[in-house]
N, C-alpha and C positions, 0 to 999 in steps of 0.2 A: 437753355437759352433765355437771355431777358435783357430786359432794356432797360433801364434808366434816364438815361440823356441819350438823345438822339440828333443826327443830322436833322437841317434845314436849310430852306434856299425860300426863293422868290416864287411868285405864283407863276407858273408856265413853265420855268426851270426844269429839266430832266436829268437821270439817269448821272452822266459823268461830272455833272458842272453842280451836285450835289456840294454847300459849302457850309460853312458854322456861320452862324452862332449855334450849338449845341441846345441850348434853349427854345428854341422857336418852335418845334415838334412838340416839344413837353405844353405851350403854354397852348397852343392850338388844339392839342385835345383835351387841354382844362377847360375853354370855351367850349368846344364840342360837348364835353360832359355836363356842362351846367344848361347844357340847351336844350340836351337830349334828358338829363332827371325831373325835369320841371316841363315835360309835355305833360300834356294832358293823358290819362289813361296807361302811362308809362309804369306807373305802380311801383313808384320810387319806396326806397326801402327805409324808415326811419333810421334818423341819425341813434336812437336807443337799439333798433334793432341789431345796426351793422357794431356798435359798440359793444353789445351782448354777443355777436360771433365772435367778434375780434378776441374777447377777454375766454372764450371756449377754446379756442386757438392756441392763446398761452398758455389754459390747463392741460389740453391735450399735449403740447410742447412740454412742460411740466414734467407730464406723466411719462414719457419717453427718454429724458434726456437724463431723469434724476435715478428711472431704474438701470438704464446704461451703467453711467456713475457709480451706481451703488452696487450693482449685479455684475457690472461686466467689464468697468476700467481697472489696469492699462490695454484688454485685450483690445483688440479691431470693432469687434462688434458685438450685440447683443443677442443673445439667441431665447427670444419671449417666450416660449412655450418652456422651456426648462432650465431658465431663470439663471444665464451661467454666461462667460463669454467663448465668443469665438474665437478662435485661436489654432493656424495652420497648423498641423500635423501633428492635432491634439483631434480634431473631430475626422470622420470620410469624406475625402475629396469629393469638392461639388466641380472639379475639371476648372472650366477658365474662372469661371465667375471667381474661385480664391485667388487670381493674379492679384486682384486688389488688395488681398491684406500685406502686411510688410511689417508686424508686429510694432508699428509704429502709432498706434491707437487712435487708427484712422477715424473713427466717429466723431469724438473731439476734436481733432483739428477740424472735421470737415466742419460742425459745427460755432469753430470758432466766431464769424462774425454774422450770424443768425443770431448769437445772444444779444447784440447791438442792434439789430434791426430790431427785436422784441423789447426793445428797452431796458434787457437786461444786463445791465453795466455792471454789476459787481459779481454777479456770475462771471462776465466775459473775463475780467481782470485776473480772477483765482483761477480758473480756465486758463489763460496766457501762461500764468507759473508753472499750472502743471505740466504743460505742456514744455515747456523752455527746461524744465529741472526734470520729469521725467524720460523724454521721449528719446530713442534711440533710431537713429538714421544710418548708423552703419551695418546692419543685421546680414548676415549671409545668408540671405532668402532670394528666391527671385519671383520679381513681380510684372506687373501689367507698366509699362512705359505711361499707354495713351490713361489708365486709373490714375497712379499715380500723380501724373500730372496735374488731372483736372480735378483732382479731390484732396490731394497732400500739397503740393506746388500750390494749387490754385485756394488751398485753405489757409495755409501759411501767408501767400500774400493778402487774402481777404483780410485774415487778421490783421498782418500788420497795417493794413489801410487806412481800417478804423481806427486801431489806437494810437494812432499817430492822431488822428482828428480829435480823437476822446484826451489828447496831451494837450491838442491845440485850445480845446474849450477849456482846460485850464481844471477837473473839477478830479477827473480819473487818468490814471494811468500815465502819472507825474513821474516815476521812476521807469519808465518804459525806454528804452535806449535800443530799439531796432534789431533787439532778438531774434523776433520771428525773421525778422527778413534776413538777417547770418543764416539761421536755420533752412530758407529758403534757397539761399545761395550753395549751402554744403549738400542741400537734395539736386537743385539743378545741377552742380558739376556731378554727380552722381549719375546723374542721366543720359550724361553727355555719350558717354563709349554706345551708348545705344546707337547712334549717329554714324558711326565708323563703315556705311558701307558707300559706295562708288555713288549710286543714285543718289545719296544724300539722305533718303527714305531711313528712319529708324528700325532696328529690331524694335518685336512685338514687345520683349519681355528682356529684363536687365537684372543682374543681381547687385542689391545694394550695395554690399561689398566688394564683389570682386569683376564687377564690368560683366562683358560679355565674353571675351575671346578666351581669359584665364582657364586655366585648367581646372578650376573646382569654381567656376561660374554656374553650368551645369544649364546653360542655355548658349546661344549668340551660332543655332543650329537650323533657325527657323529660315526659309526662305520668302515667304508670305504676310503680308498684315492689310488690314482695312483700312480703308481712305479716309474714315474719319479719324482712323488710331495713328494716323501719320498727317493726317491735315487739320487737328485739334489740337493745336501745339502754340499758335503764333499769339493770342494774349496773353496765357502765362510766362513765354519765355520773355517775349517783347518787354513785357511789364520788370518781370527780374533785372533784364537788361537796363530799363530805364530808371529802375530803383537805384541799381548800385551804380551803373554807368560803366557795366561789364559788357561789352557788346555783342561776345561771343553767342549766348542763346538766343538773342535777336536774329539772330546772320541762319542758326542751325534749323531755325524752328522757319523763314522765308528759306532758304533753299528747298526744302522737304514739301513745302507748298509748291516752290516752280516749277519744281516737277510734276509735283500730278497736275498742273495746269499743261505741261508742255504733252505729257500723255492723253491727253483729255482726246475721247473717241473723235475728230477734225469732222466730221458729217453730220454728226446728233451734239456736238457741243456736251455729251454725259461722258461722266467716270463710274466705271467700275465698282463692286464691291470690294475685291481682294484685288491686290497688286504683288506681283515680284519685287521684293526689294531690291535684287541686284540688276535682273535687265527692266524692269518698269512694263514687263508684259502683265496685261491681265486674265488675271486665274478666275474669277469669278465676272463676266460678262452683262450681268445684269446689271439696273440700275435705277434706286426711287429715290425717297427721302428720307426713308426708315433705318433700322440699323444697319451699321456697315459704316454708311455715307451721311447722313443727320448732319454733327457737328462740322462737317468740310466746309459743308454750307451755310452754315449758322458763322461761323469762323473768318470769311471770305468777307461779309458783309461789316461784320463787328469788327474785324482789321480794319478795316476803313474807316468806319465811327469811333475807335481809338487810336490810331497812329496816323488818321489824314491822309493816307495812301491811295492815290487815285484808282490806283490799276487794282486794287481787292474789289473795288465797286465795277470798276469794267468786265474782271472775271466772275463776281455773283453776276450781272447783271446779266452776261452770256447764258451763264448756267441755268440761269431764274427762267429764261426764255422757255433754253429747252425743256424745261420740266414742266412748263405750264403748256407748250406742245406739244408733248409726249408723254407725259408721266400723269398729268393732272387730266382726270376724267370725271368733273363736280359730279357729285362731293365727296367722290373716290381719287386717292392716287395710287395708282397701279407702276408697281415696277414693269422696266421694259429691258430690253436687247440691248445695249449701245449701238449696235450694228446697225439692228433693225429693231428703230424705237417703233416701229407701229407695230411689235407685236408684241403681246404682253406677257410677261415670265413669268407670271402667277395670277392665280386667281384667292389670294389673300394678302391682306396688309399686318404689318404688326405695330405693336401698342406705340414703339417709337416714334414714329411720324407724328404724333399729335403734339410736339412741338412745332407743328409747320407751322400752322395759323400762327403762332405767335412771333415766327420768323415774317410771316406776309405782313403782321401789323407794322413791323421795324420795313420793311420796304413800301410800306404804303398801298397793298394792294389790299383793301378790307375784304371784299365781297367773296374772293375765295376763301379767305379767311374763315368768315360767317358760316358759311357753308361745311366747311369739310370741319369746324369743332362740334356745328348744330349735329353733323354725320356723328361724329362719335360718342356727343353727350346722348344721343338718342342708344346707343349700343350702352353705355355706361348705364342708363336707367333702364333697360332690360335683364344686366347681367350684376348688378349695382359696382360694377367695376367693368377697367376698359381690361378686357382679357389679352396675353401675351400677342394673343393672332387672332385674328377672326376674317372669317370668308368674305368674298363680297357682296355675298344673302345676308352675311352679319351673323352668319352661324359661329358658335367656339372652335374655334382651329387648333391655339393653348391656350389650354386655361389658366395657366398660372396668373396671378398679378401681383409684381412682388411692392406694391405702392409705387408704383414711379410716378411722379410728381409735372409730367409733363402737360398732361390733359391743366390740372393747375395753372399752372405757367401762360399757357396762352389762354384761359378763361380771366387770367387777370391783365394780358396786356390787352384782350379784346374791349376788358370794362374800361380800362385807360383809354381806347381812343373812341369809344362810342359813349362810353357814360349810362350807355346802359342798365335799367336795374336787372335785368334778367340775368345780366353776370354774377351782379349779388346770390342771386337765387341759386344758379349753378355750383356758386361756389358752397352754398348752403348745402346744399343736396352731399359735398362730395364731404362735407364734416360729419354728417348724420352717418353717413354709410361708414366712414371711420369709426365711429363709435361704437356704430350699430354691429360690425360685423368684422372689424380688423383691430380692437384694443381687447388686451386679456390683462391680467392681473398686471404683468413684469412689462407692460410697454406694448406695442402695436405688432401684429403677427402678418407675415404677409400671406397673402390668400394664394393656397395650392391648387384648390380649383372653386372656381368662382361660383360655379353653377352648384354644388352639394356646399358652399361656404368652410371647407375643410381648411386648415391653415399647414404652415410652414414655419418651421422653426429658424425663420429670420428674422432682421430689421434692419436692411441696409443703412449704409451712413449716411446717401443722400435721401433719405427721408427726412430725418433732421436738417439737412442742408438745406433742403431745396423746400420740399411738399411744407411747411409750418413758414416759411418765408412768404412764399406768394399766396398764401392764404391770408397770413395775417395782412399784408402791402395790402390786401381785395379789400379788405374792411376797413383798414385805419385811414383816419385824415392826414389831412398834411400836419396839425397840430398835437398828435398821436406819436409824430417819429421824431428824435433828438437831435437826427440831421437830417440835408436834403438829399433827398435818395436820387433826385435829378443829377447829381455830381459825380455820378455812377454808373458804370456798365456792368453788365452780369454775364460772369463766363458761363461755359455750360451747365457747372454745376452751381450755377448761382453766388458765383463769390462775387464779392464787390473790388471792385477797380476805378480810380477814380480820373474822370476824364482830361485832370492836365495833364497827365503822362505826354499826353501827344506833344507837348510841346518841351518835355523833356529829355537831357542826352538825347539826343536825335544825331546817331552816326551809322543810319542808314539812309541812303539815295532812297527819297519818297516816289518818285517816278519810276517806272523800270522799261524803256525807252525800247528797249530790244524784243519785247513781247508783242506778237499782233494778236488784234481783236477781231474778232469777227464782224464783219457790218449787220447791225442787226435793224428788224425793222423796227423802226420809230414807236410806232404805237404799243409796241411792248411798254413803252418806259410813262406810258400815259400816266398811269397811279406812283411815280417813283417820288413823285415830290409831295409827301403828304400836307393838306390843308383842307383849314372846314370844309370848300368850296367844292371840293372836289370830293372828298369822300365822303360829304355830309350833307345830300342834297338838302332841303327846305323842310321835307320831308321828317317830322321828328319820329318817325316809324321807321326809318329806315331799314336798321337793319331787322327790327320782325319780321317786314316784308319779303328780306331775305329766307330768313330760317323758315319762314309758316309753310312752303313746301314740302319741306324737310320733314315735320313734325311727326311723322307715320312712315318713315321711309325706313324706319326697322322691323315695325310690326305689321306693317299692311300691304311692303311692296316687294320685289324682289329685283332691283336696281342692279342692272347690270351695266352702267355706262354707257356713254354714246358709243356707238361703234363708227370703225375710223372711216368705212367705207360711208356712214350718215355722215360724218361730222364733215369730209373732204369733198362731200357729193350730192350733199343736200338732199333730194328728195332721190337721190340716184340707186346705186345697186343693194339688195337685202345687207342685214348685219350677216358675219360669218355664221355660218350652223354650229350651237354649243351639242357638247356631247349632254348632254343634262336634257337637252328639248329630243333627242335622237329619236325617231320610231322607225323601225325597221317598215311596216306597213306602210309608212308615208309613201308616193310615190316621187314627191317634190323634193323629199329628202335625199332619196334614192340618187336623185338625178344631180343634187347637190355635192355627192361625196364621186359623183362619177368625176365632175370637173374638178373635185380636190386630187382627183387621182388613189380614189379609195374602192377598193373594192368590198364588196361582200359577199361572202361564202355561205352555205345553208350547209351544217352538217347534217352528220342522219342522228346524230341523238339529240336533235331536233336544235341546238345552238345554231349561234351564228357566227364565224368567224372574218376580221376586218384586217385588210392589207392593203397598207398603202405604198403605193410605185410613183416618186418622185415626177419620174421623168412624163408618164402621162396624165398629169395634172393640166389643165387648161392654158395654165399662167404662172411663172414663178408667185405671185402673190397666194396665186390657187394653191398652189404646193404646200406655201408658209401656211395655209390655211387648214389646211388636209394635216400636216404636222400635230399641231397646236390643235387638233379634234382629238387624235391620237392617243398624244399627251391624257387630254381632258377622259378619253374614255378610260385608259388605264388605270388614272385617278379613281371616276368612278367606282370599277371596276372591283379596286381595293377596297373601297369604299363600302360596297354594299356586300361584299366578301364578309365583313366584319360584323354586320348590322347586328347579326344575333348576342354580340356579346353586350354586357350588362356594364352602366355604367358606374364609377364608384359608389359608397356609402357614406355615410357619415357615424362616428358616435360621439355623441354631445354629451358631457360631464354633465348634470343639473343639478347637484345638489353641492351644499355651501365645503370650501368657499370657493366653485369653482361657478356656479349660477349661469353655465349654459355659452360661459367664455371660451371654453377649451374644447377643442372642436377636434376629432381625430379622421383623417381617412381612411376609413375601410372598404376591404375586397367584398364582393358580393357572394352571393351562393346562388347557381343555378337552380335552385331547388329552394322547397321552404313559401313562404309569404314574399310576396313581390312589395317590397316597401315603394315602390313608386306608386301604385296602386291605392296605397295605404299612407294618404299626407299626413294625416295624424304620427303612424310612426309607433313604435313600440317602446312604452317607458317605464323603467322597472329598477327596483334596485340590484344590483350586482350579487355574484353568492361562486365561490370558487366552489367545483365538484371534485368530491371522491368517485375514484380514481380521478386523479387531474389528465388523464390524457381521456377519459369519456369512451372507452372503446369497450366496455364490459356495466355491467348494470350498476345505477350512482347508489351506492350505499348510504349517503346522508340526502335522501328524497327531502328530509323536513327542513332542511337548509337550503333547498333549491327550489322550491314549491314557491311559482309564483312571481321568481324571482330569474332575472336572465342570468344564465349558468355559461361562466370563465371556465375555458379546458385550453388543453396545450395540443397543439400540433405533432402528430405522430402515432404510428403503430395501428392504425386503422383507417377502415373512408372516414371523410367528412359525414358522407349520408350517415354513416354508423352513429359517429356522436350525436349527432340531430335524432335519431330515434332514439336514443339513450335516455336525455335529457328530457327530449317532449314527455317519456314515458314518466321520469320522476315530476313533471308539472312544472319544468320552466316553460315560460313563457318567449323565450329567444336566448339565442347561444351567441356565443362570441369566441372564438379559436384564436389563440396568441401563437403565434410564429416562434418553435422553437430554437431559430437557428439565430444566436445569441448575435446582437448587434444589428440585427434587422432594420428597416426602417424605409418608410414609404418615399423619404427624400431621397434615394438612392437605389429602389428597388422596382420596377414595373410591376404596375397594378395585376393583381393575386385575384385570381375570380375561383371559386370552390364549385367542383360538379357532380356530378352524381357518381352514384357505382355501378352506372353500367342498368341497372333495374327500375320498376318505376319507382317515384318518387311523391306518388300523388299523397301518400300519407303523413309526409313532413310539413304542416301547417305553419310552426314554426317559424321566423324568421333567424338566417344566422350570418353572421358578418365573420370578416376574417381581419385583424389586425398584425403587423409586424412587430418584431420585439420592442423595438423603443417604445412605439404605442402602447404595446398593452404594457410595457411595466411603466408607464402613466397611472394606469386604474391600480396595478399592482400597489402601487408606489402608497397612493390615496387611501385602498383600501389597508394596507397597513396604521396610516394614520388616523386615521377617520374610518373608523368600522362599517358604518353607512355611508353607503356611495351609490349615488342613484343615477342611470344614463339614459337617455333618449337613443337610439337605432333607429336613422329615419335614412329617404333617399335627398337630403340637403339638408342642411344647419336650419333650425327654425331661430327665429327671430326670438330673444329674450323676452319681449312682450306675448309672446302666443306660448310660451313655455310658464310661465308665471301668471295667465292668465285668470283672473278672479281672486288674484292671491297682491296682498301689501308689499312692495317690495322698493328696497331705497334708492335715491337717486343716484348713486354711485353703481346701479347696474344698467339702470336706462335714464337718463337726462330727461327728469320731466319735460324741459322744454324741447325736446326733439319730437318730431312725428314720426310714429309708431307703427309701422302698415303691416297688418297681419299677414306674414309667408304664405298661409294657405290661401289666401285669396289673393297672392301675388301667384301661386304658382299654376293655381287648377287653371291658365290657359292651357297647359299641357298633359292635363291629367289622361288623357286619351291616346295621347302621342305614343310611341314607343322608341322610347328613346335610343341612339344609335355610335357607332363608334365614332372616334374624332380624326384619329389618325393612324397611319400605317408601320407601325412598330420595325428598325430593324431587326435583321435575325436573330440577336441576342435578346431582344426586347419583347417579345411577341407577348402579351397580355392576356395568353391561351387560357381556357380552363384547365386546374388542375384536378384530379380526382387523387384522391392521397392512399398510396399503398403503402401496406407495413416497413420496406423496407427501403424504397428509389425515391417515390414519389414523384415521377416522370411528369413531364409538362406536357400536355397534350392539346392539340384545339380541339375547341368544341363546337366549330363553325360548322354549318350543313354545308350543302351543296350549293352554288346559287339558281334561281332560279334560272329556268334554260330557254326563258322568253326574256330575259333581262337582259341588260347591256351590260351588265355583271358578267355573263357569259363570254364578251366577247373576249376571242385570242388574239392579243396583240401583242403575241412575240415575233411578228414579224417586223414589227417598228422597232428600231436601236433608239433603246433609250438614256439616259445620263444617269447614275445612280444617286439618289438624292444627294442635295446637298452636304455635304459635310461643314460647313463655312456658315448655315443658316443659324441667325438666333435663335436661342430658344430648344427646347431639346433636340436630341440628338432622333433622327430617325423620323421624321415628319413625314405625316401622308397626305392625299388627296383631303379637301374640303366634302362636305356634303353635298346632297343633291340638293339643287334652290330648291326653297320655300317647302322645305319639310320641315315641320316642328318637333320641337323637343332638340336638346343639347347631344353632344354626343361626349365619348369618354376620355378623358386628358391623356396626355403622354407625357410617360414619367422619363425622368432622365438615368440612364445606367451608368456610373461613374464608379472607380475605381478607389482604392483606400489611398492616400499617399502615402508614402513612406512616413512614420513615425520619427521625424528626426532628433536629433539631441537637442533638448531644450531647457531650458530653464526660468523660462517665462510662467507668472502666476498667470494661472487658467481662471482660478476664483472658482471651480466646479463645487456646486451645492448639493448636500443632498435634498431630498423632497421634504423631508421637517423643517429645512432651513427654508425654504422656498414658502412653506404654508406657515412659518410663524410669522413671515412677514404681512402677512393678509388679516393677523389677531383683530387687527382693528378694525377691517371692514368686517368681519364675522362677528365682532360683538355688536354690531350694529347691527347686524340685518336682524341677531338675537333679539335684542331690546325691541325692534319694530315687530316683528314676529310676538314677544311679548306683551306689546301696546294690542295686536288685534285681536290677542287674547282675552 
């Protein structure tokens, strides 16, 4: 989501009687900003400083876009960690997430008019060629509709936006004759058979070639898709339409909108996550502003601020209510019921919503704004990234974070309407941590789990699209950019659009006279008209005053929102009882679950078992109340089922040329040296063992002595190779996954156990890697004889790895600040760290103990404690099988208990191979000489400095 040009009206003006001039919003928060940078004590950020990020911004853009280019076009995308592209049914299905590729070399386009924002104009130009002379749009593949759209469709037109401007200034792209937008017009009718169902609603998923219905389509099967994946359609088609004056996806992309406006739950004014395409019933019932639903509403609003359409503002405006009565719990928003929005459907948010705030600045409401980004930059400088999920204690839910660019997005329209420096600052903070912990050699790797800094062998498109756009827009002036970025809206993935459209081909009815609105109350619409006056009191503190509550509300509090029965009743009845606070010995407790209509049991093996009976509960609210404990203990329940197991490891490459970039995730060992224990970590040069499986005594001791000792997976225990190796003098082992094609993107986390006997004499630390990983070190240690690694419990910082040692500015950016891991992490050094989530049955992240011939999966979890609420039996509650529909992996469980420290362990995603299809597309597959001769030049560098301290 983003802005550019935005509506404006008169001071007092509300809600529907919102009108143009398009400017007037923009020039209001350029007062705003010169009023609020030039307070006193505001610690405005020098015009050299913000000019120095800016120009770090282009290198970092630089360094992403050229190894893409060079490593990974014509494929889709760039895969950092082994320097190759990606390319469907060339690598293991990651499930939806590959709907987006389409062999159409999605990163480029998506990138196209991000090179015009950065003032790179002659890039953009060779860019446009290649794309126009190489790119293929008819492939028999099938892809994502709602991807598509808003990354191919919406890049395509981005492009041609600009070069039509860069024609008009007269200087570039003088032979430009409206390529891109043929190109765009031959992708929308492409999209079109998507459409072909009664509701109007699109299929999820369409093959470029042959539609939906065809016989070797090989989808148009699905009955279900997301409100955003069918209500994020109406700027790019509208826009298509208005280019060519084809009216057709103007008409297909509002139909598909009237619908989910006429389904919209009539009592809570919310939609849905999942909808039926064919009858418009909803399959998923919940409803926030996260993924699913995000762009419906981001979409709803910006229909209006480009095509002038009253009724998108009357339906955001409905919608905006109800989320800020139901869903918005400062400076939480909590999904809810449609049914029954005052009960809440989770007790975690995910990474998506933090485009909110930047959707509140475009409607004018800053202060929840303030609030719920101040909530997430405070979760961001705990985890140095916003994690897939996180609880509402702000514990890791998923840890992945694959860069999404949204936190971004709204830290720069918040700097746009407040002027702010502390946005500068923010925005500072999220370059360092890019640097610091997501760039490796071949381009930016996205983080597998936050908490150990492990990575992933990705780089989405919209990182270049989106996350290097509003970075650079946070720092540059207005005399920095080559046009006026005010002339502009930003779809969701940040393309640009430019705002006479609305006054163009216009052959749709701007009214839709036949829709009713809800009566809503007036003072919703208090903040709709944004101006100084109103959002910028006198006050040039403003908004700190906001945030300075906030500042501690990750590390010091355990913020569970107002509860409905406080917020409705004032000083009236308690919050509901969480199963989190639960004491069986309470007796107030007691009396509490009595009027939920719960009871409690005392076994004889001394547990306690809970049943709840609807019918005598106090109060149907009592009941909703008595449920939703239920729920929350069975959560627990799993939750502390798990505690005993071990969270990932890490193994860090540190010696040249990889200097501490290449981060691998590894399985733990029950047994050995507790690297959590041990922040330091154990760092050694590598030494493969005879016998390579480790299961009988290592014949070359004086190649392993000292050194952490490489074995393979098989033919004996774990414990076995660990007494093996300690005996010949390694100092830590490391176990490579025999079963060829392995790999932690695709595999749940591998924890190593014992054999059954003790294990006190394994001092030892030993990690377990899968095959992609370890034939990394394979790979290395063939080229590079010496290969030295770190085995710690998280990626240490490049600075505490090289510390007391010369080391050049191409591994840490002298000008970044440097903050020593260990003294980031020993808040938790005491903690013991605990699981994240509840594995389905295929996934279970059990300990394995390895036998000669099965090596069966086995848990290694005790018993739970049988005074715990671990204990409790709550199979008498019917409960819903997790979601299948939820972002993020598959098989999610319960949060933690509030306000215990320490992370707990990610959940990896179990995905399938896809089919291998016939292809003939260049993959560009490297081997690892090809990969490290490209780095010559950073390695004779570090040489020569390494020979200067000489």
């Amino acid at each position: 989501m983003a802005l550019s040009g935005a509506p404006g009206c008169r001071a007092g003006e509300r809600g529907p009687r919102w009108r143009r001039p398009w400017k007037l919003l923009a020039l209001g928060l350029l007062s705003a900003s010169s009023v609020l940078a030039a307070a006193p004590g505001a610690g405005a950020m020098s015009r050299e400083e913000k000019r120095r990020l800016g120009n770090q911004v282009l290198e970092m853009f630089d360094h992403a876009y050229s190894n893409y280019m060079e490593h990974a076009y014509p494929a889709d995308e760039l895969m950092p960690l082994t320097c190759r592209g990606r390319v469907r049914g060339q690598e293991p299905s990651r499930g939806d997430v590959d709907d987006a590729l389409g062999k159409f070399s999605l990163t480029l386009i998506d990138t196209l008019d991000t090179l015009v924002v950065l003032n790179k104009t002659k890039e953009f130009e060779e860019a446009v060629k290649k794309v126009i002379k190489d790119v293929n749009l008819d492939n028999d593949i099938v892809v994502s509709v709602f991807e598509t759209n808003i990354r191919v469709l919406g890049g395509l037109l981005g492009g041609h936006s600009v070069a039509i401007m860069l024609k008009e200034k007269g200087e570039y792209m003088q032979w430009y004759n409206g390529e891109l937008l043929h190109m765009a017009k031959e992708l929308g009718y492409k999209l079109l058979p998507a459409f072909n169902t009664t509701s109007g609603l699109p299929y999820p998923r369409v093959n470029l070639k042959f539609g939906v219905r065809h016989p070797e389509a090989r989808t148009g099967t699905e009955t279900d898709t997301c409100t955003a994946c069918a209500g994020t359609l109406i700027l790019e088609f509208a826009a298509l339409s208005r280019f060519t004056g084809t009216s057709i996806f103007e008409e297909y992309a509002r139909k598909a909108l009237d619908f989910i406006w006429e389904k919209r739950q009539r009592s809570s004014n919310l939609v849905g996550v999942t909808i039926n395409i064919h009858t418009g019933d909803w399959v998923r019932k919940d409803s926030g502003v996260g993924a699913g639903i995000d762009s419906y509403y981001e979409y709803l609003l910006k229909a209006y601020v480009l095509l002038g359409d009253d009724s998108f503002l009357e339906r955001f405006n409905t919608h905006y209510d109800a989320i800020m009565r139901y869903i918005s719990q400062p400076p939480l928003l909590l999904d809810v019921h449609i049914h029954k929005p005052m009960l809440n459907a989770r007790t975690w948010m995910d990474s998506l919503l933090a485009f909110f705030p930047g959707l509140q600045v475009l409607k004018g409401d800053i202060r929840p704004a303030i609030e719920t980004h101040e909530m997430l930059y405070q979760v961001i400088k705990k985890h140095n990234f916003l994690p897939e999920a996180f609880t509402t204690d702000f514990r890791v839910h998923w840890a992945q974070h694959p860069l999404r660019p949204e936190f971004a997005e709204s830290t720069y329209f918040l700097y746009k309407a407040t002027g702010d420096p502390y946005y500068l600052e923010v925005g500072k903070t999220l370059i360092e941590n890019l640097n610091k912990y997501a760039r490796v050699p071949c381009g930016f790797a996205a983080m597998k789990d936050v908490r150990t800094g492990s990575h992933e062998d990705r780089m989405d498109s919209f990182f270049l699209a989106e996350m290097f756009k509003y970075l650079y827009l946070l720092f540059a002036d207005k005399e920095d950019m080559i046009f006026d970025i005010e002339d502009y809206i930003f779809t969701t993935e940040a393309h640009l659009l430019p705002l006479w459209l609305s006054t163009t081909n216009q052959t749709i009815s701007k009214k839709n006279t036949s829709t009713e609105y809800t009566e809503l109350d007036d003072s919703n619409f208090d903040w709709s008209c944004p101006n100084t006056q109103i959002l910028f009191p006198n006050d040039p503190m403003f908004a700190q005053s906001i945030r300075e509550p906030l500042k501690n509300v990750v590390d010091k509090s355990c913020p569970r929102g107002i509860s409905r029965a406080e917020e409705s009743l004032g000083s009236g009845p308690k919050p509901p009882l969480r199963a989190r606070d639960f004491m069986a010995s309470n007796p107030e407790h007691l009396e509490i679950l009595k009027k939920m209509g719960v009871s409690l049991i005392h076994l004889k093996d001394g547990r306690v078992q809970l049943v709840q009976h609807a019918v005598q509960a106090a109060s149907s609210l009592d009941a909703e109340d008595g449920l939703r404990f239920m729920q929350e203990m069975i959560e627990l329940s799993s939750q502390q089922q798990k505690e005993q197991q071990l969270p990932p490891r890490a193994v860090q490459i540190v010696s040249h040329p990889f200097f501490g970039r290449v981060v691998l995730t590894a399985g733990p060992a029950q047994f050995g040296m507790d690297l959590s224990k041990h922040k330091a970590g154990t760092r050694g040069f590598v030494a493969t063992i005879k016998p390579y499986n480790g299961c009988s005594e290592i014949t070359n001791p004086e190649a392993v002595k000292e050194k952490i000792a490489l074995m393979q997976r098989g033919q004996c225990m774990f414990a076995e190779k660990a007494r093996n190796i300690q005996k010949a003098g390694a100092i830590g082992g490391i176990v490579i996954d025999d079963n060829e094609g392995s790999s932690s993107d695709t595999a749940p986390l591998f924890q190593m156990a014992g054999d059954g006997k003790n294990t006190d004499d394994i001092t030892i630390p030993m990690l377990f890697l899968f095959n992609k990983e370890g034939n990394i070190i394979l790979d290395a240690i063939r080229e590079y004889e010496a290969v030295e690694v770190l085995l710690s419990d998280k990626a240490k910082d490049r600075a505490t790895i090289f510390k007391g040692k010369m080391i050049p500015n191409y591994i840490i950016d002298s000008n970044l600040e440097i903050e020593n891991m260990d003294q980031k992490s020993s808040e938790n050094d005491s903690h013991k760290p605990s699981s994240e989530e509840a594995p389905s049955e295929s996934q279970d992240a059990g300990a394995v103990s390895e036998e000669p011939e099965e090596g069966v999966e086995s848990s290694a979890v005790g018993d739970p404690d049988p005074l715990s609420p671990a204990s409790t039996d709550s199979a008498s509650v019917s409960t819903a099988d997790p979601d299948p529909h939820a972002p993020g992996p598959a098989g999610a469980g319960a949060p933690e208990p509030a306000c215990t420290p320490g992370d707990s362990q990610p959940q990896e995603e179990n995905t399938q191979t896809e089919a291998n299809s016939k292809t003939h597309w260049d993959s560009k597959v490297q081997p690892m000489e090809s990969i490290l001769a490209d780095w010559n030049e950073d390695i004779e560098a570090f040489e020569m400095m390494e020979k200067d301290e000489l």
